[in-house]
KEVOPA-566352 format. One record per residue (C-alpha): residue in one letter; residue number from 0; x, y, z; chain. Coordinates in nm, 2 decimals. Example, Ala and Ser with C-alpha at 12.3 -4.5 7.8 and 13.67 -1.06 7.14 Angstrom:
REM KEVOPA-566352
<site><aa>A</aa><i>0</i><u>1.23</u><v>-0.45</v><w>0.78</w><ch>A</ch></site>
<site><aa>S</aa><i>1</i><u>1.37</u><v>-0.11</v><w>0.71</w><ch>A</ch></site>
END
This chain:
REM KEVOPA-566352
<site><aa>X</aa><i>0</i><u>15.39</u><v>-11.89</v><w>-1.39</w><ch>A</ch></site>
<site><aa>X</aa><i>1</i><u>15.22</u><v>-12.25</v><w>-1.36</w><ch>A</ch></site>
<site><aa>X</aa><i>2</i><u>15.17</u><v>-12.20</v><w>-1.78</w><ch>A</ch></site>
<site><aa>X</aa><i>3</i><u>15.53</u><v>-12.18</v><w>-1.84</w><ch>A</ch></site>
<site><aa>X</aa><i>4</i><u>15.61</u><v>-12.46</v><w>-1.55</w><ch>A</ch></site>
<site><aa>X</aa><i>5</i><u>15.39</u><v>-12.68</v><w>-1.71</w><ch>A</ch></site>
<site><aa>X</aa><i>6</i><u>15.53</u><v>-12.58</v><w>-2.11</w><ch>A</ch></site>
<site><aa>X</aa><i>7</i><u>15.89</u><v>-12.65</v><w>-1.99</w><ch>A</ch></site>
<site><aa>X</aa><i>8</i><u>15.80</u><v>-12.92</v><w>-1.83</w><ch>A</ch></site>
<site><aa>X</aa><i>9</i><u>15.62</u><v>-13.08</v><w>-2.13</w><ch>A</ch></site>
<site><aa>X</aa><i>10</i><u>15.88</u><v>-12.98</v><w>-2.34</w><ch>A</ch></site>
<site><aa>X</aa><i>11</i><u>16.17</u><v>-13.17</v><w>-2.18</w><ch>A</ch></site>
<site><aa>X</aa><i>12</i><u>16.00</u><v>-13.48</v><w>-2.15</w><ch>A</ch></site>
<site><aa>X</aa><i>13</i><u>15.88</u><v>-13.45</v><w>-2.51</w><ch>A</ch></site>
<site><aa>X</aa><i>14</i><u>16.23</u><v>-13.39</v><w>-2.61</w><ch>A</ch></site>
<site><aa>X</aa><i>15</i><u>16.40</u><v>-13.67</v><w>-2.36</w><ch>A</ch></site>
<site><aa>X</aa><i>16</i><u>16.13</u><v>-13.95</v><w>-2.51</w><ch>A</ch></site>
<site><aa>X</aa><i>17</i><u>16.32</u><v>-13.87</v><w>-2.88</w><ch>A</ch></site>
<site><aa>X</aa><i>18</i><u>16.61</u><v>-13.93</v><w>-2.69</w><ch>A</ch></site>
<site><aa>X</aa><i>19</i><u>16.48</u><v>-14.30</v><w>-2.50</w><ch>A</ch></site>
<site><aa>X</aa><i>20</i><u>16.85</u><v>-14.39</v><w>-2.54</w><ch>A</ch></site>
<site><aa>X</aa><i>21</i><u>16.99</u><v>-14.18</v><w>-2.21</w><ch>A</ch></site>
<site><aa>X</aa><i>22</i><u>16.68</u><v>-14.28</v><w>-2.04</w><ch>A</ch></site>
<site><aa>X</aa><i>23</i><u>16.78</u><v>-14.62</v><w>-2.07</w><ch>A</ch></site>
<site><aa>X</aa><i>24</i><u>17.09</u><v>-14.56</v><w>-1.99</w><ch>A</ch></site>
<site><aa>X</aa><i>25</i><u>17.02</u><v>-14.39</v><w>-1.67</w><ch>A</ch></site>
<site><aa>X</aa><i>26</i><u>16.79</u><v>-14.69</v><w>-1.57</w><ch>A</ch></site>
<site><aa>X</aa><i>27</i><u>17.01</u><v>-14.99</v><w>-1.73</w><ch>A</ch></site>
<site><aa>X</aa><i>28</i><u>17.35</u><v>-14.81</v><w>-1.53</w><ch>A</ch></site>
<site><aa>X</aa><i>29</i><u>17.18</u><v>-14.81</v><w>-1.19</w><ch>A</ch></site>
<site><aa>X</aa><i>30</i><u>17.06</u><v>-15.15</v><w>-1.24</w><ch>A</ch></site>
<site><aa>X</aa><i>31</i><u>17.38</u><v>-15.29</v><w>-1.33</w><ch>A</ch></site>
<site><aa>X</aa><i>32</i><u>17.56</u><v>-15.15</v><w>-1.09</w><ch>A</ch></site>
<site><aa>X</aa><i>33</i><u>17.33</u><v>-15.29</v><w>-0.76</w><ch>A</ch></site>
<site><aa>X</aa><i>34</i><u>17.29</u><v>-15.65</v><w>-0.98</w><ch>A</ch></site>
<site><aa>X</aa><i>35</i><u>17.68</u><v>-15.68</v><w>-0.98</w><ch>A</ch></site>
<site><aa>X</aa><i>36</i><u>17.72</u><v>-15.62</v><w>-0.61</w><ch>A</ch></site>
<site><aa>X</aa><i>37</i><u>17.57</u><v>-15.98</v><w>-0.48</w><ch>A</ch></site>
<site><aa>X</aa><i>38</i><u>17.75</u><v>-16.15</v><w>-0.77</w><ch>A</ch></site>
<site><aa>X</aa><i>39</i><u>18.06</u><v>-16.00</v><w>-0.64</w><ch>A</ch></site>
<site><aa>X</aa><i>40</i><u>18.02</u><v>-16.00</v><w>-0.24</w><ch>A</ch></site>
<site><aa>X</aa><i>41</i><u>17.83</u><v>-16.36</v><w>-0.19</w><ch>A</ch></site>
<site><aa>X</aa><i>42</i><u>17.49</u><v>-16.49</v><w>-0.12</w><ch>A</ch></site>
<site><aa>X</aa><i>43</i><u>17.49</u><v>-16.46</v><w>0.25</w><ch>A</ch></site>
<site><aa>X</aa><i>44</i><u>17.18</u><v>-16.29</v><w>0.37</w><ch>A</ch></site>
<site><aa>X</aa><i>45</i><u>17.32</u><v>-16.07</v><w>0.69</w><ch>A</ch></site>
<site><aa>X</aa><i>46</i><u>17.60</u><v>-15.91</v><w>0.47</w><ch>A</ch></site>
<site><aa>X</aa><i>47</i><u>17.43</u><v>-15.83</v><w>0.17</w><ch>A</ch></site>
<site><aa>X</aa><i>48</i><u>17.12</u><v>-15.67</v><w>0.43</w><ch>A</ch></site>
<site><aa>X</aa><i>49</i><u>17.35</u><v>-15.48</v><w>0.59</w><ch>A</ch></site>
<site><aa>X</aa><i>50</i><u>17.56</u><v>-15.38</v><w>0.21</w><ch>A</ch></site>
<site><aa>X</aa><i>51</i><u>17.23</u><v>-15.33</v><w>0.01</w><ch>A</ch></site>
<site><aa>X</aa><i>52</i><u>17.09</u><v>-14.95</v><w>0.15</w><ch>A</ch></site>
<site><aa>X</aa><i>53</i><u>17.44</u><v>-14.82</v><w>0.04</w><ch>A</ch></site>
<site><aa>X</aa><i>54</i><u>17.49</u><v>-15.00</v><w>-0.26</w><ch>A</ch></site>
<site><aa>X</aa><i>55</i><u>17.09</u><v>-14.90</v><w>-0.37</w><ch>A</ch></site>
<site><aa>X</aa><i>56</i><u>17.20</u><v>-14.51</v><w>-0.26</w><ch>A</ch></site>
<site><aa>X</aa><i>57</i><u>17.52</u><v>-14.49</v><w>-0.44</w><ch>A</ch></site>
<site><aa>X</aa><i>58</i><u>17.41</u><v>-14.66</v><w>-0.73</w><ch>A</ch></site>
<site><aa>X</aa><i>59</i><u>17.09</u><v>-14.37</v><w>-0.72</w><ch>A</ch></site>
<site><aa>X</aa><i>60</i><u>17.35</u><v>-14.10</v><w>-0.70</w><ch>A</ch></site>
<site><aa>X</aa><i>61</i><u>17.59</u><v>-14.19</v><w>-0.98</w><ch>A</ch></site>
<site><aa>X</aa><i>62</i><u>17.31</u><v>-14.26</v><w>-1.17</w><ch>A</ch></site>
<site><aa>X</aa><i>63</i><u>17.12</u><v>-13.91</v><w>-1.15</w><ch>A</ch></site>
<site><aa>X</aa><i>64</i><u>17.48</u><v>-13.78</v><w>-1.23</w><ch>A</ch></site>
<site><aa>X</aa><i>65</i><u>17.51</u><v>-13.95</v><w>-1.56</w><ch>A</ch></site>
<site><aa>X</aa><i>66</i><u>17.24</u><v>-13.67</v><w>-1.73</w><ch>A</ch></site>
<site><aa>X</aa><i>67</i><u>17.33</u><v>-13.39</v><w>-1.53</w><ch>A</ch></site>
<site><aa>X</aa><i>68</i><u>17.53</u><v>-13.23</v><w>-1.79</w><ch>A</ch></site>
<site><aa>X</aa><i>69</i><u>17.29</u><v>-13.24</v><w>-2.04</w><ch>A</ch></site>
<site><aa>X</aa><i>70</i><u>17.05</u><v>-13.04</v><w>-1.78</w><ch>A</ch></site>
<site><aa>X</aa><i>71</i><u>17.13</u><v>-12.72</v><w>-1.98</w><ch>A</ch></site>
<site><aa>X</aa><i>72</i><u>17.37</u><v>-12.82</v><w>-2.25</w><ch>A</ch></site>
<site><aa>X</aa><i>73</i><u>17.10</u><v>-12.85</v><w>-2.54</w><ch>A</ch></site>
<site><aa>X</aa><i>74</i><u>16.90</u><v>-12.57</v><w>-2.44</w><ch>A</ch></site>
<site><aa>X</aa><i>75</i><u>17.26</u><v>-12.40</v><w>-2.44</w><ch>A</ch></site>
<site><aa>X</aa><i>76</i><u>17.40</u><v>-12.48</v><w>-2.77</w><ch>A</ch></site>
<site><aa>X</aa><i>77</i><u>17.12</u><v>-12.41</v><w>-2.98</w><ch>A</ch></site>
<site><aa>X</aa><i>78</i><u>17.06</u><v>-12.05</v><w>-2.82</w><ch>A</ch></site>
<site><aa>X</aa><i>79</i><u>16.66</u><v>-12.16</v><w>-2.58</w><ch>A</ch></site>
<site><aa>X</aa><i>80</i><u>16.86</u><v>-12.08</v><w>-2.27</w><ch>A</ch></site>
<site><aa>X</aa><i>81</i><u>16.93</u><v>-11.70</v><w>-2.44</w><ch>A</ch></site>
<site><aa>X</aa><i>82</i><u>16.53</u><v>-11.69</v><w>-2.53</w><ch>A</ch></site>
<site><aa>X</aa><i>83</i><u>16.44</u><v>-11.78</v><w>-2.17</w><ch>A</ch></site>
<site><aa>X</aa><i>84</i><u>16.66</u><v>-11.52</v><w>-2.04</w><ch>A</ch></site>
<site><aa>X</aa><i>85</i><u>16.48</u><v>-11.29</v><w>-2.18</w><ch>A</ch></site>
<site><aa>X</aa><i>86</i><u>16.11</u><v>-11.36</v><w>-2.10</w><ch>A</ch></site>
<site><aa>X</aa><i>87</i><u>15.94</u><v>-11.11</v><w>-1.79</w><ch>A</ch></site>
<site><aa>X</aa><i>88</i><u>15.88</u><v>-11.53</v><w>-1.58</w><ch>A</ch></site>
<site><aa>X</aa><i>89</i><u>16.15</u><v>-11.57</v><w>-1.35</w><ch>A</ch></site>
<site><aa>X</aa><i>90</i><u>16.43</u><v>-11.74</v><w>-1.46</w><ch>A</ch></site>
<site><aa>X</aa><i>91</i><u>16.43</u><v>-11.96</v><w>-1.11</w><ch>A</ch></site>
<site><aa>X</aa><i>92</i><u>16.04</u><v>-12.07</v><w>-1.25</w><ch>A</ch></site>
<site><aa>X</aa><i>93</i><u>16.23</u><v>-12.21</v><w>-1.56</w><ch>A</ch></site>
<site><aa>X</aa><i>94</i><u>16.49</u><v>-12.39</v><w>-1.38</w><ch>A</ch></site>
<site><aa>X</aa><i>95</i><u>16.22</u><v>-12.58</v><w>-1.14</w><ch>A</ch></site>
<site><aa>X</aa><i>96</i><u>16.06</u><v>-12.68</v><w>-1.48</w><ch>A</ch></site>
<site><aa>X</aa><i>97</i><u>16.36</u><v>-12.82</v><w>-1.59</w><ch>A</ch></site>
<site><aa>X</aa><i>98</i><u>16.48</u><v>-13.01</v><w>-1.30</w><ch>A</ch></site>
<site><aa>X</aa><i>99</i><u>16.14</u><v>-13.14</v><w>-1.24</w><ch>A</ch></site>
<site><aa>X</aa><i>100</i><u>16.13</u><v>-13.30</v><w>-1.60</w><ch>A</ch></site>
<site><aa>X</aa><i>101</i><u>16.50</u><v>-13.39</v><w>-1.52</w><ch>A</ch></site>
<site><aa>X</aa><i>102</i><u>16.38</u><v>-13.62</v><w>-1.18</w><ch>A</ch></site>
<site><aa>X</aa><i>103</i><u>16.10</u><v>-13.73</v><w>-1.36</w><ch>A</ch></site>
<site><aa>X</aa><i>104</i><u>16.30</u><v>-13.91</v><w>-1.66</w><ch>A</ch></site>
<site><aa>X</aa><i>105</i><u>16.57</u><v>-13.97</v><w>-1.44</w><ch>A</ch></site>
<site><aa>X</aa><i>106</i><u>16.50</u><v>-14.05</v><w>-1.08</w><ch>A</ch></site>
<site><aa>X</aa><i>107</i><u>16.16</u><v>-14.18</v><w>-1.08</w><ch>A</ch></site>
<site><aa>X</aa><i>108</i><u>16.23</u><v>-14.49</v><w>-1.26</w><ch>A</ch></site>
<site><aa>X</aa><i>109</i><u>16.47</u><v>-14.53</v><w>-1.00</w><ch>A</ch></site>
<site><aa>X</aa><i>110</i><u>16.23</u><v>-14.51</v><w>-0.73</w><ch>A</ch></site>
<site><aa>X</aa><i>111</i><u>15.99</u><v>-14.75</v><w>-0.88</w><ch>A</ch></site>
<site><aa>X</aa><i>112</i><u>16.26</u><v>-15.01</v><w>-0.99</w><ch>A</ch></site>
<site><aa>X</aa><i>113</i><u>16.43</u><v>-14.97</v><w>-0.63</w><ch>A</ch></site>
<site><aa>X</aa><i>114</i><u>16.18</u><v>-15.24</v><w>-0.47</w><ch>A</ch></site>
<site><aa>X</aa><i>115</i><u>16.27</u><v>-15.47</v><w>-0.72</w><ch>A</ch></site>
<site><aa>X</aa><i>116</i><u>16.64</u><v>-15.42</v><w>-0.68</w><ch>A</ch></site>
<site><aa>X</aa><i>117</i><u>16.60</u><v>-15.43</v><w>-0.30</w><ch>A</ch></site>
<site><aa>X</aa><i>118</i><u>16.50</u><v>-15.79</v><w>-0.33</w><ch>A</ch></site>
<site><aa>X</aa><i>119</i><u>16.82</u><v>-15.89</v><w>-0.44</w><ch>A</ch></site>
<site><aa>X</aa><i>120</i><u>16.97</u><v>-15.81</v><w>-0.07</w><ch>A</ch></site>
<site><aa>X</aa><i>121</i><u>16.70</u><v>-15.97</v><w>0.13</w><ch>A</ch></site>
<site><aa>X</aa><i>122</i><u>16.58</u><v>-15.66</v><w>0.24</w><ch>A</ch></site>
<site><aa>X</aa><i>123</i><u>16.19</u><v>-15.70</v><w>0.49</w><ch>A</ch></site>
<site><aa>X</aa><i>124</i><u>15.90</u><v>-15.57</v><w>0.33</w><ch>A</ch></site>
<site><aa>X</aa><i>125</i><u>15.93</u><v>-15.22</v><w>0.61</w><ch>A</ch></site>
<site><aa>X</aa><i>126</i><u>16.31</u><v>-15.18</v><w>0.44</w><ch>A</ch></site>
<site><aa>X</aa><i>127</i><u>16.21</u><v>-15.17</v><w>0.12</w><ch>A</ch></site>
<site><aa>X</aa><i>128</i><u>15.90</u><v>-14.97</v><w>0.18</w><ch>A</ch></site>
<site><aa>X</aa><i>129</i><u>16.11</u><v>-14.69</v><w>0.35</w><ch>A</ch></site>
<site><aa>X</aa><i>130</i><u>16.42</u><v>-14.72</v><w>0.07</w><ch>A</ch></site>
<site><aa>X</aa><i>131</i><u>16.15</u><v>-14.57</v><w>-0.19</w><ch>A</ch></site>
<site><aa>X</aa><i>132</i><u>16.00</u><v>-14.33</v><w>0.05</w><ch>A</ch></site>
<site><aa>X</aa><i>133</i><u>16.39</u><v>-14.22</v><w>0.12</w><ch>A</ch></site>
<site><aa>X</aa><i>134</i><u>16.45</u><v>-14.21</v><w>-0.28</w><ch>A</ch></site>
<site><aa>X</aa><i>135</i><u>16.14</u><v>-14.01</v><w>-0.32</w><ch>A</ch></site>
<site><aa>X</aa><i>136</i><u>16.24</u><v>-13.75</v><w>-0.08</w><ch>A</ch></site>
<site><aa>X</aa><i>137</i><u>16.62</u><v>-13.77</v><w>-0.14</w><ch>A</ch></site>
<site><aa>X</aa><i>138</i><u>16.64</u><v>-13.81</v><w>-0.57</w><ch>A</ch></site>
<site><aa>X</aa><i>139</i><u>16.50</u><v>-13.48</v><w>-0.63</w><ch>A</ch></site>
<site><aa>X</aa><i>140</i><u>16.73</u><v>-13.29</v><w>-0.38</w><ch>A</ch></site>
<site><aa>X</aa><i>141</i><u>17.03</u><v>-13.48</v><w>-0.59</w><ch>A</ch></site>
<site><aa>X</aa><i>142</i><u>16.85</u><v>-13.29</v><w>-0.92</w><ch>A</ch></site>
<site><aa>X</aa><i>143</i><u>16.84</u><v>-13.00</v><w>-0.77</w><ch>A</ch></site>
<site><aa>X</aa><i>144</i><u>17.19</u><v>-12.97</v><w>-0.61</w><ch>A</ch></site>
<site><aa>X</aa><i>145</i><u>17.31</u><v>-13.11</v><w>-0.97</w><ch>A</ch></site>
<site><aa>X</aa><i>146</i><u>17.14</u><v>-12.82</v><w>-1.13</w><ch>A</ch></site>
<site><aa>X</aa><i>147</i><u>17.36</u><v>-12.58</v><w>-0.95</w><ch>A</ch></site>
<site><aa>X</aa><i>148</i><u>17.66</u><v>-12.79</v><w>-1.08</w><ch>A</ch></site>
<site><aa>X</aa><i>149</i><u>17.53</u><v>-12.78</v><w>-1.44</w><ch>A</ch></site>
<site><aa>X</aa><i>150</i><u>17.48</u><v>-12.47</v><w>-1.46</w><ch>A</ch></site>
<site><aa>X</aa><i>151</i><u>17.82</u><v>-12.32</v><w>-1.33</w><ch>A</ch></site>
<site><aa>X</aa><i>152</i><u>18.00</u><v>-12.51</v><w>-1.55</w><ch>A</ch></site>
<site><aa>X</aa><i>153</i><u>17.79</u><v>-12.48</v><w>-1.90</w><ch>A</ch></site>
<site><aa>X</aa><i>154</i><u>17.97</u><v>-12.42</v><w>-2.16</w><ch>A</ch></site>
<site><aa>X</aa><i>155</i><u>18.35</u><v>-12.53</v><w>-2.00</w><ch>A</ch></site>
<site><aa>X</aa><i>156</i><u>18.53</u><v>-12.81</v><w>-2.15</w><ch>A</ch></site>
<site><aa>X</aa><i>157</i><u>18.54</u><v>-13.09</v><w>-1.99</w><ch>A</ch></site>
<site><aa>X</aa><i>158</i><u>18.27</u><v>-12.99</v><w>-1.75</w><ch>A</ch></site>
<site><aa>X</aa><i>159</i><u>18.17</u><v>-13.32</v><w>-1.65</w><ch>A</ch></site>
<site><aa>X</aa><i>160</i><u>18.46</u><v>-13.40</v><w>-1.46</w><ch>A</ch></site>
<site><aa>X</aa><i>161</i><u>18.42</u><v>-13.07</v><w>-1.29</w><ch>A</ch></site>
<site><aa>X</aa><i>162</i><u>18.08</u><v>-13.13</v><w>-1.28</w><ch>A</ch></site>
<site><aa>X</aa><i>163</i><u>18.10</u><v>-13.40</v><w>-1.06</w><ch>A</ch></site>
<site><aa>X</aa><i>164</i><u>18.41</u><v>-13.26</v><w>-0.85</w><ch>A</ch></site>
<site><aa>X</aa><i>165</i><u>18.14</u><v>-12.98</v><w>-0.75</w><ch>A</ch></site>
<site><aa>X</aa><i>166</i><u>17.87</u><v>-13.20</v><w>-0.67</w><ch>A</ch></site>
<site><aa>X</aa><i>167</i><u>17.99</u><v>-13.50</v><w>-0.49</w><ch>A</ch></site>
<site><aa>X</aa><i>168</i><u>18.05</u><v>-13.31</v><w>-0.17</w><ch>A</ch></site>
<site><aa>X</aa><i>169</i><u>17.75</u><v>-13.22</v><w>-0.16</w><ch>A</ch></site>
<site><aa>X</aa><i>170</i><u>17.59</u><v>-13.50</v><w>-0.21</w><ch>A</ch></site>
<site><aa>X</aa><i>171</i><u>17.74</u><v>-13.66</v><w>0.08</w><ch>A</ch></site>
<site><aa>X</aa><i>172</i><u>17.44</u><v>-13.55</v><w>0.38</w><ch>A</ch></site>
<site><aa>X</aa><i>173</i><u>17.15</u><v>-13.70</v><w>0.11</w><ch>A</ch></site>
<site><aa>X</aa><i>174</i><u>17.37</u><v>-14.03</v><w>0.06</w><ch>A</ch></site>
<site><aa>X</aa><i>175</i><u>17.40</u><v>-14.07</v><w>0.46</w><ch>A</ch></site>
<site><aa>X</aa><i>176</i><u>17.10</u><v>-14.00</v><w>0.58</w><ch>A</ch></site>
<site><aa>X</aa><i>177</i><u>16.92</u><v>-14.19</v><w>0.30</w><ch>A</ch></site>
<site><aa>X</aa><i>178</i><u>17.08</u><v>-14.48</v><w>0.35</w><ch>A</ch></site>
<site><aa>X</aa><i>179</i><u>17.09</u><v>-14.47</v><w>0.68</w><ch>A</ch></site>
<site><aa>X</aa><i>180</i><u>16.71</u><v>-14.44</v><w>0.69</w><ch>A</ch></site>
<site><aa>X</aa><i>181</i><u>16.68</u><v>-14.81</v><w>0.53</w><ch>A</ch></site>
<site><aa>X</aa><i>182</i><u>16.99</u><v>-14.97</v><w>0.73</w><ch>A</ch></site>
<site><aa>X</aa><i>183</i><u>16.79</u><v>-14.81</v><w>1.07</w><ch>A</ch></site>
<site><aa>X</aa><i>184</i><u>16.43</u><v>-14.95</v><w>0.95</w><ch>A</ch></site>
<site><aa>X</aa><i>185</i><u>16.62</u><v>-15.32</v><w>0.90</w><ch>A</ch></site>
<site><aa>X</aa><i>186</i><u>16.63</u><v>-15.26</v><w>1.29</w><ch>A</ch></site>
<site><aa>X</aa><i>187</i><u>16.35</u><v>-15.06</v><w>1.42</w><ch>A</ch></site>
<site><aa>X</aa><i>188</i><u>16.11</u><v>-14.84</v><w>1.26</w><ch>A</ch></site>
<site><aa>X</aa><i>189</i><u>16.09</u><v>-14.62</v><w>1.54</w><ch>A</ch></site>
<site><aa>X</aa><i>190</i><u>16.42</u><v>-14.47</v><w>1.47</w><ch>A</ch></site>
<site><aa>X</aa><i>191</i><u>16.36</u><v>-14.40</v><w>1.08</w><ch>A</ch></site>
<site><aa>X</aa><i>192</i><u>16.17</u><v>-14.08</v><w>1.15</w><ch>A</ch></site>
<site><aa>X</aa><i>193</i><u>16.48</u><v>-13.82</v><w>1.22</w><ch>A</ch></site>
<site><aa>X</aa><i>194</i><u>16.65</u><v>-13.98</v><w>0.90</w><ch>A</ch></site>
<site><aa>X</aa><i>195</i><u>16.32</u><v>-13.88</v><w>0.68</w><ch>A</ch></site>
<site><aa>X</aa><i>196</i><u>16.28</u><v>-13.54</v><w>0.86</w><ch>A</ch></site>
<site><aa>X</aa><i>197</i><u>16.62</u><v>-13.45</v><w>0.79</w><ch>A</ch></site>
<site><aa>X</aa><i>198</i><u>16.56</u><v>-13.56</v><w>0.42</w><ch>A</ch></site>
<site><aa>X</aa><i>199</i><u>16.26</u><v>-13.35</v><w>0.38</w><ch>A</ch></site>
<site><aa>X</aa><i>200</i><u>16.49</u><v>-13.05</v><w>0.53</w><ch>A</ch></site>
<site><aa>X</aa><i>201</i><u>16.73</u><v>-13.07</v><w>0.28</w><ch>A</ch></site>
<site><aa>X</aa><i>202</i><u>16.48</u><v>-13.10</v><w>0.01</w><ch>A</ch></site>
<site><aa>X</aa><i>203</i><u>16.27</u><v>-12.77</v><w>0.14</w><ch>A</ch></site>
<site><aa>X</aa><i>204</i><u>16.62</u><v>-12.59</v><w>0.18</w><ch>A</ch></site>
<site><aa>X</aa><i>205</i><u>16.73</u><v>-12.73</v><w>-0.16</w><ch>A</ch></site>
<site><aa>X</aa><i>206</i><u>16.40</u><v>-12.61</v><w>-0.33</w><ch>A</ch></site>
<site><aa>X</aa><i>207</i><u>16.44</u><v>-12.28</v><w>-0.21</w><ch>A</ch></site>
<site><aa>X</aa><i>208</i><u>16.79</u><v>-12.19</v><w>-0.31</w><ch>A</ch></site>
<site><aa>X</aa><i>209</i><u>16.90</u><v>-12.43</v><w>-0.55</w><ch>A</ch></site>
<site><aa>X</aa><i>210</i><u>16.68</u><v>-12.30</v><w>-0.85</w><ch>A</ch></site>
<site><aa>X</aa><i>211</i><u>16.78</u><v>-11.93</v><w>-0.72</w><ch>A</ch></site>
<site><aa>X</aa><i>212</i><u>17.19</u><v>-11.99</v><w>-0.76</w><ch>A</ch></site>
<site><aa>X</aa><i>213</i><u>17.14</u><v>-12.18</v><w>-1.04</w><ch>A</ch></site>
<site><aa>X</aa><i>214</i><u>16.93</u><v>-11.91</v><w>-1.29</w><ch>A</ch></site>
<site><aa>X</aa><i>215</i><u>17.22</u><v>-11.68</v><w>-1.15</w><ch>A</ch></site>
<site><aa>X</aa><i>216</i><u>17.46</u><v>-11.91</v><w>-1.23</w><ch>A</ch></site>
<site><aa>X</aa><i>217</i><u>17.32</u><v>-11.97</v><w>-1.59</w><ch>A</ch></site>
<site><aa>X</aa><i>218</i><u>17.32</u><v>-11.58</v><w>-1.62</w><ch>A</ch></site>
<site><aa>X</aa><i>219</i><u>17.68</u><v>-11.58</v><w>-1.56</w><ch>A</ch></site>
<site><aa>X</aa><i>220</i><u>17.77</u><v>-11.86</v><w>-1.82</w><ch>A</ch></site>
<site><aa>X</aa><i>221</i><u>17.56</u><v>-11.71</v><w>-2.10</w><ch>A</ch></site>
<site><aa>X</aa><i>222</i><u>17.72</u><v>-11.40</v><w>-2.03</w><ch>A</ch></site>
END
């Protein structure tokens, strides 16, 4: 099982570096939208501390959206998805591969630009240090809930606006509690703990189902 983690892993990467364009564009979208912000808001320090976690989260989220229907789509179209339906590994195996290649091109450079960005807001050193801890924990729940998205509505036209109808309510705990992890540490890090626990709750629950309802949801598409 770790063999063919590892090979679908390798593959997507391999086949997203051919595609560097919506890598960039990933990265390039989320920091142009937290850039604009101060331009837009003012300079003053208190307001853009206190705008910054939300504006870093949302940008995060809409950003991890923009390849989301491309999770499956290729593998789809040129009949991979019909192969891997048919090996003896569990489907759910192939689908962690996947979304793990997905975060990696998509929501790590996220996480490693996100200090960067965060100095934009005058966020303190402890802020910024628990906004990428928060990313780290809360990015790959967004792939995975995504992947369940993606793959219900494979094949549909105009699934991206669908796609993102299906998702965004559920994306709605990650986006509050994430940001409500960094907006609490501006305060007191003492309080930042039952933000991050509940983060790594709904990455443990997400891990467990998500790649389960989304190989039976990829069933029922290719079907």
């Amino acid at each position: 099982m770790f063999k063919i983690f590892f090979a679908v892993v390798r593959r997507d990467i391999t086949l997203a570096m051919r595609r560097r364009t919506d890598v960039l564009t990933t990265l390039f979208f989320f920091v142009i939208v937290v850039s604009l912000f101060p331009l837009g808001v003012g300079t003053e320090k208190e307001m853009l501390r206190q705008l910054g976690p939300g504006v870093v989260w949302v940008a995060a989220l809409l950003a991890s959206m923009l390849a989301l229907e491309r999770l499956f789509e290729g593998d789809f179209r040129d009949g991979t998805l019909e192969q891997m339906l048919l090996t003896p590994q569990p489907l759910s195996i192939l689908v962690i591969g996947k979304v793990f290649a997905h975060w990696l091109v998509t929501g790590l450079p996220v996480v490693l630009i996100a200090p960067l960005i965060g100095l934009q807001y005058h966020l303190p050193n402890e802020a910024l240090g628990i906004m990428v801890l928060s990313l780290l924990i809360g990015t790959p729940v967004l792939s995975l809930i995504g992947a369940i998205g993606a793959a219900l509505t494979l094949g549909l036209r105009g699934g991206g606006i669908l796609l993102s109808l299906l998702v965004l309510p559920l994306y709605i705990p990650v986006l509050v509690y994430g940001s409500g992890a960094v907006t609490v540490s501006t305060i007191d890090l003492a309080d930042v703990q039952p933000y991050l626990s509940l983060l790594a709750a709904f990455f443990i629950l997400a891990l467990v189902f998500s790649p389960l309802a989304s190989a039976a949801a990829l069933r029922i598409s290719v079907e």
